[in-house]
C-alpha positions in Angstrom: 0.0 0.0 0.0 1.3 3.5 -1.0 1.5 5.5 2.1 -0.9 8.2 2.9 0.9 11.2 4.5 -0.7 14.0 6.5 -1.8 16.9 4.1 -2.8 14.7 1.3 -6.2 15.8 0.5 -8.9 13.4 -1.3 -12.9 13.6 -2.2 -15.0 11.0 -0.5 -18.5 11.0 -1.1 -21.2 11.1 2.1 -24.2 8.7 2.4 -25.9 11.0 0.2 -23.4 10.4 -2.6 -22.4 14.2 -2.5 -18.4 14.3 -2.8 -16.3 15.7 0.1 -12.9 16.7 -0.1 -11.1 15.7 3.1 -7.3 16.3 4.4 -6.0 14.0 6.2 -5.0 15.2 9.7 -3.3 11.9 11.2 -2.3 8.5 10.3 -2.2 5.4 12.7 -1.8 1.6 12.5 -3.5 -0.2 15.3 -2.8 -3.6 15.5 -2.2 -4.2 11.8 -5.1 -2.3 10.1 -4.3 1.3 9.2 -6.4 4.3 9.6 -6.9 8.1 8.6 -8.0 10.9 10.6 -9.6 13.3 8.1 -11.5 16.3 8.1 -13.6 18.3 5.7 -11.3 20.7 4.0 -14.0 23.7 3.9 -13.7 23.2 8.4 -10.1 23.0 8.2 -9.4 26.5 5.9 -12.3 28.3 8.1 -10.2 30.0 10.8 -12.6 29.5 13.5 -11.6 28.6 17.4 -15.0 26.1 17.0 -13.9 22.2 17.2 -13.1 21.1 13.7 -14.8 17.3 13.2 -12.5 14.6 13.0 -13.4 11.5 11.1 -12.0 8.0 11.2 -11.6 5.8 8.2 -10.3 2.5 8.1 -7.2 1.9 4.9 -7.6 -1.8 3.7 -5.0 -3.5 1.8 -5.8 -2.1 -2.1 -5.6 1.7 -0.2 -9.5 2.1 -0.2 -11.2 3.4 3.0 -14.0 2.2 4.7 -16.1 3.3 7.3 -15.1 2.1 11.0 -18.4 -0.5 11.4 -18.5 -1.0 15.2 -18.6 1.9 18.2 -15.7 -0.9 19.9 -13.3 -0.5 16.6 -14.3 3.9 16.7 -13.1 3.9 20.3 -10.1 1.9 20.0 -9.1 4.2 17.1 -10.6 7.3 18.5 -8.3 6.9 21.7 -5.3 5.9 20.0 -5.2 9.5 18.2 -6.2 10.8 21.0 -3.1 9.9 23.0 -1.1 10.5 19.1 -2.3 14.2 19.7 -1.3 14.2 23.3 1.9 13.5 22.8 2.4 15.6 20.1 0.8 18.8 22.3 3.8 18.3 25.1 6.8 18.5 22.4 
């Protein structure tokens, strides 16, 4: 799998089949399945002090991404770049 880097931007499209272009904010691997943090673009270039939405999508092995399916897989993940951004806050 080519590797996705932080500040690669991409169009999804929503359950509506509108397309969304995301950035991606963070990348992880959690115990051999790898994952994006993305956000909407549009939320990211709006300089607001508001909480800018973070998604999670799972990377499978052809580079596609999938939705995170159960709310135990979202809070492994979620946590995980929780504690990514943490750290990264103290340095």
């Amino acid at each position: 799998m080519e590797k996705i880097e932080v500040g690669e931007v991409f169009t999804i499209s929503d359950e509506n089949n509108e397309e969304q272009e995301v950035e991606v904010v963070g990348t992880m691997t959690i115990e051999g399945t790898d994952y994006v943090a993305v956000s909407f673009v549009e939320d990211l270039q709006e300089e607001t002090d508001e909480d800018i939405d973070i998604f999670f999508l799972k990377v499978d092995e052809d580079g596609d991404f999938s939705a995170i399916e159960s709310d135990e897989e979202f809070d492994k993940v979620s946590s995980a770049f929780d504690e990514m951004m943490d750290e990264e806050d103290e340095e």
